[in-house]
N, C-alpha and C positions, 0 to 999 in steps of 0.2 A: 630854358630858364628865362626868367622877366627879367630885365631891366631894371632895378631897383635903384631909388635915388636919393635913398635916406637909408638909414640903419637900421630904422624902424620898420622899414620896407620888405628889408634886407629877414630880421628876426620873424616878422611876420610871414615870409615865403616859407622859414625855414618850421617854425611854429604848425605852419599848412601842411609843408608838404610831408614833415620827417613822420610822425605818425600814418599817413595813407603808404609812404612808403616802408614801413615798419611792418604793417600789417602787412604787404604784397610780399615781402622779403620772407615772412614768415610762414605763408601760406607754401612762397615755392622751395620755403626746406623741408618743407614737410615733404614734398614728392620723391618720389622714386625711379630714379632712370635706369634705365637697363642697362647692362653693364659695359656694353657698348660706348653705349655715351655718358659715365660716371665722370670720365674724366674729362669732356667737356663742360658736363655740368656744373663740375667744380670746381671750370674755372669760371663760367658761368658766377655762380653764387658769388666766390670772392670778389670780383667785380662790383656785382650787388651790394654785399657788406663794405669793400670800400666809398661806395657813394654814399651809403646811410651814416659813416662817420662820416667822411666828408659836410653832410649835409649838417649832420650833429654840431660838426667845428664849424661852419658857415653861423649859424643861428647864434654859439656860443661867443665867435669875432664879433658879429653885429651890438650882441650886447654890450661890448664892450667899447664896442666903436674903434676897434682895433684894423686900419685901416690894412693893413701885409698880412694879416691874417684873415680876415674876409677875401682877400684877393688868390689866398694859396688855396683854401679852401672851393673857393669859385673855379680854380686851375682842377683841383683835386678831383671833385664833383664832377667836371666834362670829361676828365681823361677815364673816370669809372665809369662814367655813362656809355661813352663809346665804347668801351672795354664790354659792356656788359652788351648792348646795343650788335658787338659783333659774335661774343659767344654766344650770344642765342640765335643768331643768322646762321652760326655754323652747326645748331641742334637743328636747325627749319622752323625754329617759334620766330610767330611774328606778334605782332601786335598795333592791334587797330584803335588810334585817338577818334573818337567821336566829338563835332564841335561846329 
């Protein structure tokens, strides 16, 4: 995540990013795991859905310029990331940033 150093900054990451991440969230329920890995998977997703509120309550703090709540949200958002970051390590999905 950026560095953000206004609230404006802050609403504008979240304005970015929660829609691309809306659509990806929504692309990977639609999939189908075998039954094997259902229950990785979802723990997977939830993860996912946690960071997308997360990311929802980050953008909605910033509006408000609501300084403890930008912050728990910011908390929020890394611990689902990782979260989701390590259930997809344990299905073997990676995924490659181009940049």
């Amino acid at each position: 995540m950026p560095h953000p150093r206004s609230y404006a900054q802050v609403v504008a990451f979240a304005n970015r990013t929660l829609p691309l991440y809306t659509a990806a969230l929504r692309k990977l329920e639609a999939l189908k795991p075998s039954h094997a890995d259902e229950a990785s998977f979802g723990v997977w997703l939830a993860a996912d859905r946690r960071a997308a509120t997360a990311l929802r309550d980050l953008g909605e703090a910033g509006m408000r310029h609501d300084y403890p709540g930008t912050s728990a949200a910011v908390v929020r958002l890394q611990e689902a990331a990782l979260a989701s970051r390590g259930a997809a390590d344990d299905l073997g999905v990676t995924a490659c940033a181009a940049g």
